[in-house]
C-alpha positions as CSV (number, residue, x, y, z in Angstrom):
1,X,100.3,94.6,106.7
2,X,101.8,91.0,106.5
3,X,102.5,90.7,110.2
4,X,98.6,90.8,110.6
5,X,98.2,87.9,107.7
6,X,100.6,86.0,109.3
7,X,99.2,86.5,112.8
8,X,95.7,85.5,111.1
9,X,97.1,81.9,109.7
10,X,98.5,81.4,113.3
11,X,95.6,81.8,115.0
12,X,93.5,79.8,112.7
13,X,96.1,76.9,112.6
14,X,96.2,76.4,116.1
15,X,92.2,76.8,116.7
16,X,92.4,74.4,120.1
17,X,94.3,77.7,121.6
18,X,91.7,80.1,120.8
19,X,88.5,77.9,121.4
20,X,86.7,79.2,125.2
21,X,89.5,82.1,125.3
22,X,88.9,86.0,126.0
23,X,91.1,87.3,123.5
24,X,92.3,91.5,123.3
25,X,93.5,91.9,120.2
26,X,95.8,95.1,120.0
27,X,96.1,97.8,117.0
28,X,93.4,95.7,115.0
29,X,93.2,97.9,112.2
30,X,90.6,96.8,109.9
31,X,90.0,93.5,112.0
32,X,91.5,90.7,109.3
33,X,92.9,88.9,112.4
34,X,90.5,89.3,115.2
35,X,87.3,88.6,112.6
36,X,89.0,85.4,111.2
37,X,88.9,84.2,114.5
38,X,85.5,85.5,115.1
39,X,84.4,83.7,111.9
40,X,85.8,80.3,112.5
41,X,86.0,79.4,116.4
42,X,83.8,80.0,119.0
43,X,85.8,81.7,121.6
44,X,84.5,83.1,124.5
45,X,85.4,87.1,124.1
46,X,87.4,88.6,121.1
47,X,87.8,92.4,121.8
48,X,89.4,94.2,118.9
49,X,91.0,97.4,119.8
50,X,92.8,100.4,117.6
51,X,93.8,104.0,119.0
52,X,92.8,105.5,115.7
53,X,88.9,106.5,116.0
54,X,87.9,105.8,112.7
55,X,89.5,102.9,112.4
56,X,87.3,101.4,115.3
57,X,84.4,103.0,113.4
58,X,85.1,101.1,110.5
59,X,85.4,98.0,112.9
60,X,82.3,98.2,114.5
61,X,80.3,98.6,111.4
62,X,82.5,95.2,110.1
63,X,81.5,93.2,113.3
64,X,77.8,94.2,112.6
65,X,77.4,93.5,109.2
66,X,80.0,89.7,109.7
67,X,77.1,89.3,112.2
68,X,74.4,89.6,109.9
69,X,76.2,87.5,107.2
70,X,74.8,84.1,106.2
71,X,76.7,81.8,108.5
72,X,77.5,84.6,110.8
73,X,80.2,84.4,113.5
74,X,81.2,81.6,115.6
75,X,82.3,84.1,118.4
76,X,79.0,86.1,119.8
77,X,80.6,88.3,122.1
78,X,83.1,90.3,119.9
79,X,83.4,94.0,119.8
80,X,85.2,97.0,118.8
81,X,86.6,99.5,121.4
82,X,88.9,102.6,121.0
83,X,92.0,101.7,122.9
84,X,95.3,105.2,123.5
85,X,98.0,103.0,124.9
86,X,99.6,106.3,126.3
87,X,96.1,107.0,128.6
88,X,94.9,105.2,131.9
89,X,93.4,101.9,131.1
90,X,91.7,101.5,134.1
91,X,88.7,100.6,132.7
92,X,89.9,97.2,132.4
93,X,89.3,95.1,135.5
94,X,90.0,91.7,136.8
95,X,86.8,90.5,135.5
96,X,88.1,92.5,131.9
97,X,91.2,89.8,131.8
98,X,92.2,87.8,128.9
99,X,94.1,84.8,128.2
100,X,96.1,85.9,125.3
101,X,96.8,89.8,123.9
102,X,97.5,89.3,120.7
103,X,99.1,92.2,118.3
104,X,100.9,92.8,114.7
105,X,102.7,95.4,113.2
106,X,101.6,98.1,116.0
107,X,103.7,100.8,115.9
């Protein structure tokens, strides 16, 4: 998907945006954008999210293994959650806020 690439090269050109920031990522697919960032600044929350269940699957078992990786990830507190934009989202709470909801090519 080049939206996500370009997304990706955004983010990581403009890293002074994305340092201390809680960052949603929406429709992450296979995480290229959100695990970039994870990889090379240290923000303070990067929550990828898809609405397709293995996807996230896949996704979790990428943020564990990046994790384990020599050098590991600059961002600790990342994760993986399945996300239906068409269903209540009220587990998200004041406290669950973000400074920037990023997304490309959701459909």
């Amino acid at each position: 998907w080049p939206a996500e690439e370009v997304m990706t090269y955004y983010m990581l050109s403009r890293p002074e945006d994305f340092k201390d920031k809680r960052i949603c990522e929406l429709g992450s697919g296979v995480g290229l954008a959100g695990l970039a960032l994870a990889a090379t600044i240290n923000s303070a929350k990067i929550e990828m999210t898809d609405g397709n269940t293995q996807a996230v699957a896949s996704l979790k078992v990428a943020v564990e293994s990046s994790q384990k990786a020599e050098g590991g990830l600059q961002c600790s507190n990342i994760s993986a959650k399945e996300l239906i934009w068409s269903e209540d989202v009220a587990p998200y709470s004041e406290a669950d806020s973000f400074d920037y909801v990023v997304a490309a090519d959701c459909l």
